[in-house]
N, C-alpha and C positions, 0 to 999 in steps of 0.2 A: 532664145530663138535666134535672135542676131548672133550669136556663137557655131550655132551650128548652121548658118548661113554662110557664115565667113570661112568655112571650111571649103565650098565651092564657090567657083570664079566663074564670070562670062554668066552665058545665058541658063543652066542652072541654076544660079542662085537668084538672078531676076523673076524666075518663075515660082520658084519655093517662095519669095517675097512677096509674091503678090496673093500665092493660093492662101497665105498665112492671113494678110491683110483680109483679103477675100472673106475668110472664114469671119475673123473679127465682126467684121464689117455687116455681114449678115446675122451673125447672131445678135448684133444690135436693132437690123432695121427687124429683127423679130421680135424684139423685147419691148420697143420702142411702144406700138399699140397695147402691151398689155399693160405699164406704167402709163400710159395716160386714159385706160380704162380705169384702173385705180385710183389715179389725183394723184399719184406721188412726185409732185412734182421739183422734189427736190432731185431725188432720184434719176428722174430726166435729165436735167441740167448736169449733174455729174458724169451720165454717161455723156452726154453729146462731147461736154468738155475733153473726157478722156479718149474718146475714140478720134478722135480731131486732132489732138497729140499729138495717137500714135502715127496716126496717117501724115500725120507734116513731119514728125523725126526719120518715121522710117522713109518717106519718099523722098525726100531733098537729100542732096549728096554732102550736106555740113552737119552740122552737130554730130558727129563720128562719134564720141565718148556716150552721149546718150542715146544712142542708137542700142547700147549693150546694155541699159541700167532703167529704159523709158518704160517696159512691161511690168518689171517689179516695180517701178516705184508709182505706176498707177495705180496696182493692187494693192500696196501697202497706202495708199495714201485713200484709197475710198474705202479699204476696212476702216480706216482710223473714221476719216470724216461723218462716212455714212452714219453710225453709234453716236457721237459726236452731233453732228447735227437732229440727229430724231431724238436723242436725250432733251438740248436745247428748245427742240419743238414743243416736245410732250409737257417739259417744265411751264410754259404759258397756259395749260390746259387744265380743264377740268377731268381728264380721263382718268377714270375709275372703275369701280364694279359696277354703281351703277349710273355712268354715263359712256358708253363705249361707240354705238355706234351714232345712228342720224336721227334727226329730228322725226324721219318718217319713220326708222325703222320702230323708235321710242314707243310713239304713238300707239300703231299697231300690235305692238308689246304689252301697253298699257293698256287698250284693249281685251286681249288675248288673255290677258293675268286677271283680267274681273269676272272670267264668267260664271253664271249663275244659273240654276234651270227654275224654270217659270211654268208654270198651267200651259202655255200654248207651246212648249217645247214638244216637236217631234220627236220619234221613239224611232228606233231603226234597232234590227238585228245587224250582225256585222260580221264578215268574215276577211280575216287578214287573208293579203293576196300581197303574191310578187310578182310585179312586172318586169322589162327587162332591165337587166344589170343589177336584180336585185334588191329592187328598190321597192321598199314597204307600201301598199296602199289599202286601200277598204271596201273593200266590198258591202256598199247599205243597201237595205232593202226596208222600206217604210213599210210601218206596224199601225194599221187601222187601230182607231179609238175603240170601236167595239169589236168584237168577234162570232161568229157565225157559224154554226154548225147544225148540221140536220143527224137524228138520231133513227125516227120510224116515220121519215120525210116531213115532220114538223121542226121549221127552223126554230131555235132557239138564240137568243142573243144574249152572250155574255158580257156585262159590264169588267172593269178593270178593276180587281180589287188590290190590296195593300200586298200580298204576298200568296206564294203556294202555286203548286204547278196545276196546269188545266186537265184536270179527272173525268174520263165520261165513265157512268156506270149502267150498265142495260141489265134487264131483268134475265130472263131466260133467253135461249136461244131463238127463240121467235120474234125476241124484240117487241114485245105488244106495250110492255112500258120501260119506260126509262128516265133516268134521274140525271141530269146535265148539268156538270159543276165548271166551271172553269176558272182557272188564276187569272194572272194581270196579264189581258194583250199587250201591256206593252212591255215585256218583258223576254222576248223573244231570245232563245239563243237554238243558233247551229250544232253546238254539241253536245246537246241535250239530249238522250237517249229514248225512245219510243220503247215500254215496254206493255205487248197485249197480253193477257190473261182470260183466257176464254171457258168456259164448260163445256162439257157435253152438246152437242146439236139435242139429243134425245132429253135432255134434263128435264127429270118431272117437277123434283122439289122446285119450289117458289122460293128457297132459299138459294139456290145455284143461281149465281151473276157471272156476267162478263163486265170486266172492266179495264177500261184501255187508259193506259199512264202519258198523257203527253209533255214532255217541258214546256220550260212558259212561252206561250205563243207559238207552238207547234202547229196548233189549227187557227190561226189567226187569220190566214190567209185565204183559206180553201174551205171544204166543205165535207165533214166525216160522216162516215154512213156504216151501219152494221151489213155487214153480209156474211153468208154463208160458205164458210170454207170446203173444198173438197173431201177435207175430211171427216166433216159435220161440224165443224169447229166455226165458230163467229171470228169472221175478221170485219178491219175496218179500214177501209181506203178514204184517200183525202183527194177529190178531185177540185181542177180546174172553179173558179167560182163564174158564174154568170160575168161580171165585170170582167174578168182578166185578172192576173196578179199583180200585187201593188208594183209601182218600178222602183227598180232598183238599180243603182249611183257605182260609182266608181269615184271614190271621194282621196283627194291629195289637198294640199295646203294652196295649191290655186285653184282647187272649186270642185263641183260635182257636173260630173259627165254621166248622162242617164245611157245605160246598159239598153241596148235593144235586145226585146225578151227573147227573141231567138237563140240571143246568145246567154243567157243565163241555166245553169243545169241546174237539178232539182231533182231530190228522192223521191219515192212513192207516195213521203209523208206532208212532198209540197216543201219541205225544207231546202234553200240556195244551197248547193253544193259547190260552185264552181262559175267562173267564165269564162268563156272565150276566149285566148288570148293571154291570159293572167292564168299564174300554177299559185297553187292552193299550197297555202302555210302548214304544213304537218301538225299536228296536236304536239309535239313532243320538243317544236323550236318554240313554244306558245311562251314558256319561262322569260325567256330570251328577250319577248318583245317588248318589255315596259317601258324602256327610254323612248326606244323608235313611234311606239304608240301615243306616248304622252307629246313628242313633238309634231305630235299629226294633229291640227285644227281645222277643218273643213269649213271652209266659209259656206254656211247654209243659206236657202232661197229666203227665210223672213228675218235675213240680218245678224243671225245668230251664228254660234260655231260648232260643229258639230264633232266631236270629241269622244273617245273611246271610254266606253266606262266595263272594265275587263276588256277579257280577248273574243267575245261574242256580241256585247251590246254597244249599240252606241246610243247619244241624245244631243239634243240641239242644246246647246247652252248660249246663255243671252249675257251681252257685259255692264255690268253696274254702273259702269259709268262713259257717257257718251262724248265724241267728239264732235263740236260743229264748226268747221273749217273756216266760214266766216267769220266767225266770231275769234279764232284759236283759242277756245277754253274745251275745258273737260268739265263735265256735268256730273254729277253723284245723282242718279234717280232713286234713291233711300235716304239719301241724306238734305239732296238739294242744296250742296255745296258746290259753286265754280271755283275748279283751278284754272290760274292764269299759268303764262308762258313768263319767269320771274327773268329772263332776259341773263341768265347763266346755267340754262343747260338742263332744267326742272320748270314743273305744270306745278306749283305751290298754291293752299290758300291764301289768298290776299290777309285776311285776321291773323292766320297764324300760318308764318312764314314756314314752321316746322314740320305743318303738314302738307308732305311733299308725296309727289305720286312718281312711283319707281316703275320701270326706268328711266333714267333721264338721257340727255345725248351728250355727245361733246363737243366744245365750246371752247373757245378762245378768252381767258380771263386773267390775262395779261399779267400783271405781277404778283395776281392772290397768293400765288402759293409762297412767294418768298419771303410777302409780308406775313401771311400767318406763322412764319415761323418765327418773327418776333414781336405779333402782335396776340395770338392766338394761348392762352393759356395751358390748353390740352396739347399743344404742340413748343411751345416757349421753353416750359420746365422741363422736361425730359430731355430736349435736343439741348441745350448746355449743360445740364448733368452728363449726358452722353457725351458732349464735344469735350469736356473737360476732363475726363476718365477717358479718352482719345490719346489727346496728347501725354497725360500721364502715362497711360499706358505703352505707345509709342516708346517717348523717352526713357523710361527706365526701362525698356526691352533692351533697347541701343546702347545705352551707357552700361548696365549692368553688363551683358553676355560684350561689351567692346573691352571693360575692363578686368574682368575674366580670361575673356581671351588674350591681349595683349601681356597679361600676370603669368599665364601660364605659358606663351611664346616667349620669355623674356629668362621664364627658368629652365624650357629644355632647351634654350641655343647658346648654351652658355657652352664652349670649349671643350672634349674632353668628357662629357657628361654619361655614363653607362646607359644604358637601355633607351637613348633617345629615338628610335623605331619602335622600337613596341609601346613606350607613353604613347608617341606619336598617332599610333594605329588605334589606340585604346582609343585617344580622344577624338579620333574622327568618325569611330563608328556611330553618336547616335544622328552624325548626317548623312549618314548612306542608308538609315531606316527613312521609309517615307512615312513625311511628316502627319500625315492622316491618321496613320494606323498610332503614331507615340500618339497622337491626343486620344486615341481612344483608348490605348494601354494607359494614359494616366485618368482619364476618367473613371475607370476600373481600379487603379491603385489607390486614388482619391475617395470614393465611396464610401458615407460615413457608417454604414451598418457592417458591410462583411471587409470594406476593401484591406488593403495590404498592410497600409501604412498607418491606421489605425489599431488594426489590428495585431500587428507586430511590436509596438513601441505602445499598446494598451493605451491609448489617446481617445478621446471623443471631440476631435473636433470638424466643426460642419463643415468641409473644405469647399464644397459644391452649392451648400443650402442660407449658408449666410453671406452677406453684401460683402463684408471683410476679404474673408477667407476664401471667397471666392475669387476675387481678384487678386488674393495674393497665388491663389490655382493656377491663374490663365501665364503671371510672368513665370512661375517654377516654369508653366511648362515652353516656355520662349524661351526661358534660360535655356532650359534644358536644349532643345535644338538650334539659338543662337551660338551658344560658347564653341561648338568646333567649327564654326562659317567665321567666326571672330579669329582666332586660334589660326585657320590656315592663314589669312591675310594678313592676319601682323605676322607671321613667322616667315612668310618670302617677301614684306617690307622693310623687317629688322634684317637680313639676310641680304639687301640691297644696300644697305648703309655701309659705306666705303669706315673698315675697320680704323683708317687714318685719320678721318677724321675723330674718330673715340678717343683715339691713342695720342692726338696731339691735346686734347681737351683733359686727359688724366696726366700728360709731361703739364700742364700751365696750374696742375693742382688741384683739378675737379674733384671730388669723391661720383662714386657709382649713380649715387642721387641726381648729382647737380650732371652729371652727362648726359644721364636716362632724360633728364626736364628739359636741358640746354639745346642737346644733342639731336638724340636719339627721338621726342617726343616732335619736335618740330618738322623733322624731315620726314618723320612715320605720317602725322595728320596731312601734308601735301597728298600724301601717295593713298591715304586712306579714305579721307573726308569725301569727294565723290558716291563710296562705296559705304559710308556712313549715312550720306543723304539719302541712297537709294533703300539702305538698313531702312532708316525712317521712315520712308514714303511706303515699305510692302506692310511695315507690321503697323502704320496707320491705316492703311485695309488690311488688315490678314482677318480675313471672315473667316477662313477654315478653321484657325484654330479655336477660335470664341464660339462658332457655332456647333462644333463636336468635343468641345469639351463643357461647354456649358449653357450652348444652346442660346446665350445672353441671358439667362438666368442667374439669380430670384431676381424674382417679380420685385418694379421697380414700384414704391409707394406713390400713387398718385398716376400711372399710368397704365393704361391697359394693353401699349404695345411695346414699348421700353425695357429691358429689364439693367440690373444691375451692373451686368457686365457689357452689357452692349457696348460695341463700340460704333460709329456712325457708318460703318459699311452693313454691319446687320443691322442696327440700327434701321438705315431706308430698308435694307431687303423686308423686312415684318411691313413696314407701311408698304412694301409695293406687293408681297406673295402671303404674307400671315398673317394681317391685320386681323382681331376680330371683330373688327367694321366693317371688312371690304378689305380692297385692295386700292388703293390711293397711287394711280402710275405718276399723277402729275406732282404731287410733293414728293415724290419719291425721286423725281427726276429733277428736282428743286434745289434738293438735299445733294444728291450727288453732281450737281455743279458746285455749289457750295465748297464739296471734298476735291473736285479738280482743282478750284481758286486757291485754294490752303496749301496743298501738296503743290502746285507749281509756284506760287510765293516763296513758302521756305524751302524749296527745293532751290529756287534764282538765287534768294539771299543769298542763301549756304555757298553754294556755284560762285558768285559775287565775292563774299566776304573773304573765299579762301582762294581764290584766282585758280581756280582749277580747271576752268574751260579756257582761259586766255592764251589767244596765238601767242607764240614767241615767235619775235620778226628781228631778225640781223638788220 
């Protein structure tokens, strides 16, 4: 920005300066409120810090040089910190799968996860509805205990039975008698189809019925009656009942809003069709709805929640287990166990600490995670089996493809040598394949039943499936795309070695050996070592290659997340994204502070012991 500010003089670039600042400046004081709606208050302080900067480099007429350098290197310096510090964070914490959010939100989870339906649970039919922007709600309409219906105007009262939809059957078309069956009122659904079947108006035989099919709780509400159709045929219509019709809710996860019956529609059959306001769910997105449904709990009037059971009914369900606020325990009403608040992030039984009530929240639990990794048995033995197959694996990535490569620089720059272009070009193609795609071509070549290299050389061995042979898998294939990253950098190192030097070291007697050690070896590791250390520090994480070509697999004895090849970068990944526990953020984040301390140690030593950062001062 200061580049192309300095391109104009005078008042120009005073105003470009300031619209710039300006802009800055306001997309801060808009962020500002949403980070401290959040709590991030780390996040805060980085920005106040940073935007303060820029506004004192860029407005003071000194610091000239970082005037050009002050916006990158605030970007680069809150990418790094920002990861950096919430790593740090997370590592003191309990966060996990299940501790993520608040003590409240736990709670109400905990809650939400017990319920159960009981004798005084209410019944409701249910119709999905969207309101504006889309958004899923419910349509209830409460399902009286018993149900009522008049036949040849003697009401009948059906009780609720186990199953089976509400059947009326009428004798002839006169209706002088009739047989009145009904299923369970409280089983009401909307799309439930109304089928009538009528006789003759004229029918003499006492064998011709009318019989009309309603789904469950179709006449729950209302009141059916035979009549006479125009065409001598028996219908039956379902009027209004003396009361009114039950009311009916508008239910979302902060509560039920009673529908005013004006605005509720209804078919012939007294069935909710519709409200006011809210567009009615299609029968054919009904698939569609299972997640959105199951995350809709309705806080009901007698304490319970009212919950979708299909895409027609719903019921009150009640929680097993209670909070009471003064006390902060949870109550099991079947069991009559209290869990406590164990003061790290879980409602546990006091007797047994093990039985724990999930969710839990998160917590601040200061050095557990660091200590369990060397105090914790489930987490002790695998993380040094892994840290120690780390560094082996590391090291011999490095030395193997360093000395490879420097063997093979050493024999095409020798003077006069034919075809030193095309070796050349040979050995640099397998680093212009990306490195993704060779671990999955040698996953494929590796394969112990069809792949290539069993198969060609008639071999059976387990490259993939045994602890050995696995790990000798994962360096072929480092070799394999180490040796021309090796290869280019000793060949323009040896290539910088002033020939005079060689030439006065073979006049004092040297042989090729004692040059190559004396020589040539000492001035290549100056110029190399750097880019040795940096060797070491990617392939002590190189997750890519370990996780597509072998996944960190087999499975390591004695751990369930671990495997054989792991190395500590997949290693955390499974404890923070594949655990078959959970997901563990805060040992996860433990771990890879851990792998920062390591990797910037031997990375200072190495830096240190070969003086390759050190100024040179006249």
């Amino acid at each position: 920005m200061q580049a192309l500010i300095s391109r104009f003089g005078g008042t120009p670039a005073l105003i470009l300066k300031f619209v710039f600042l300006a802009i800055i400046n306001a997309a801060a004081i808009w962020a500002i409120p949403l980070i401290i709606s959040n709590g991030v208050w780390i996040m805060l302080g980085l920005l106040i810090i940073a935007v303060a900067a820029l506004d004192f480099v860029m407005l003071t007429s000194k610091f000239i040089p970082a005037k050009y350098v002050i916006f990158g290197a605030i970007l680069l310096t809150l990418f790094s910190l920002i990861p950096i510090i919430y790593t740090v964070t997370i590592a003191f914490t309990n966060y996990s799968t299940g501790h993520i959010g608040t003590k409240e939100e736990a709670i109400a989870s905990i809650q939400a996860g017990s319920l159960t339906e009981n004798e005084t649970s209410q019944q409701y039919t249910m119709l999905p509805l969207y309101a504006e922007g889309q958004n899923l709600v419910l349509g209830l309409t409460e399902i009286p205990s018993d149900t009522t219906a008049t036949t040849d105007g003697t009401d009948v009262t059906a009780s609720a039975a186990p199953s089976g939809d509400a059947i009326t059957e009428f004798g002839p078309s006169d209706a002088a008698s009739a047989v009145t069956e009904f299923g369970p009122s409280d089983e009401a659904s909307a799309e439930a189809s109304t089928q009538t079947e009528f006789g003759p108006s004229d029918a003499a035989s006492p064998e011709a019925s009318t019989q009309t099919e309603f789904g469950p709780g179709e006449v729950s509400s209302g009141v059916a009656s035979p009549e006479a159709g125009p065409s001598g045929d028996t219908a039956v219509t379902v009027t209004e009942p003396e009361g009114g019709w039950p009311p009916s809710y508008i239910g979302t996860n902060e509560g039920l809003d009673e529908v005013p019956p004006g605005d509720v529609q209804r078919d012939e059959f007294g069935t909710v069709t519709g409200v006011n306001g809210y567009a009615t769910v299609p029968e054919a997105d009904y698939p569609g709805l299972d997640a959105q449904l199951a995350a809709i709990k309705v806080p009901g009037p007698n304490g319970g929640y009212i919950v979708a059971q299909g895409f027609t009914n719903a019921t009150e369900l009640y929680p097993t287990v209670t909070y009471d606020a003064a006390t902060d325990t949870f109550t099991n009403s079947q069991t009559g166990v209290v869990y406590t608040d164990n003061g790290a992030g879980s409602f546990t039984n006091p007797d047994n600490p093990e039985d724990e009530l999930l969710p839990g929240w998160k917590e601040t639990v200061g050095w557990k995670n660091f200590t369990a990794i060397f105090t914790d048995p489930d987490v002790r033995a695998p993380f040094f089996q892994v840290f120690v197959w780390t560094f082996v694996y590391a090291f011999l990535t490095v030395f193997l493809t360093f000395a490879a490569g420097l063997g093979l620089a050493i024999s095409l720059n020798r003077p006069g040598m034919r075809g030193q272009r095309i070796y050349r070009a040979m050995l640099i193609l397998p680093y212009a394949v990306p490195a993704f795609l060779s671990a999955l071509v040698f996953a494929g070549l590796l394969n112990d039943d069809f792949g290539a290299i069993n198969t060609t050389f008639g071999l059976n061995v387990p490259w993939l499936f045994d602890p050995f042979w696995a790990k000798v898998s994962c360096l072929l294939l480092n070799f394999w795309l180490g040796v021309p990253y090796m290869f280019l950098i000793s060949t323009g190192a040896l290539q910088a070695i002033p020939s005079e030097l060689q030439e006065a070291a073979r006049i004092d007697g040297a042989r090729n050996w004692q040059v190559f050690r004396l020589v040539n070896l000492p001035l290549l590791l100056v110029a190399l070592t750097p880019l040795l250390v940096a060797s070491f520090a990617f392939n002590f994480n190189n997750f890519n290659n370990i996780y597509l070509l072998t996944g960190g697999g087999p499975a390591m004895d004695g751990s369930s997340v671990a495997g054989s090849t792991d190395i500590l970068i997949s290693y955390t990944y499974k404890i923070a994204f594949a655990a078959g526990k959970g997901n563990d953020f805060g040992l996860a984040s433990a771990i890879s502070i851990i792998i920062f301390l390591i990797i910037g140690t031997i990375s200072a030593i190495s830096f240190a012991r070969s003086k390759a950062l050190r100024e040179e001062r006249a």
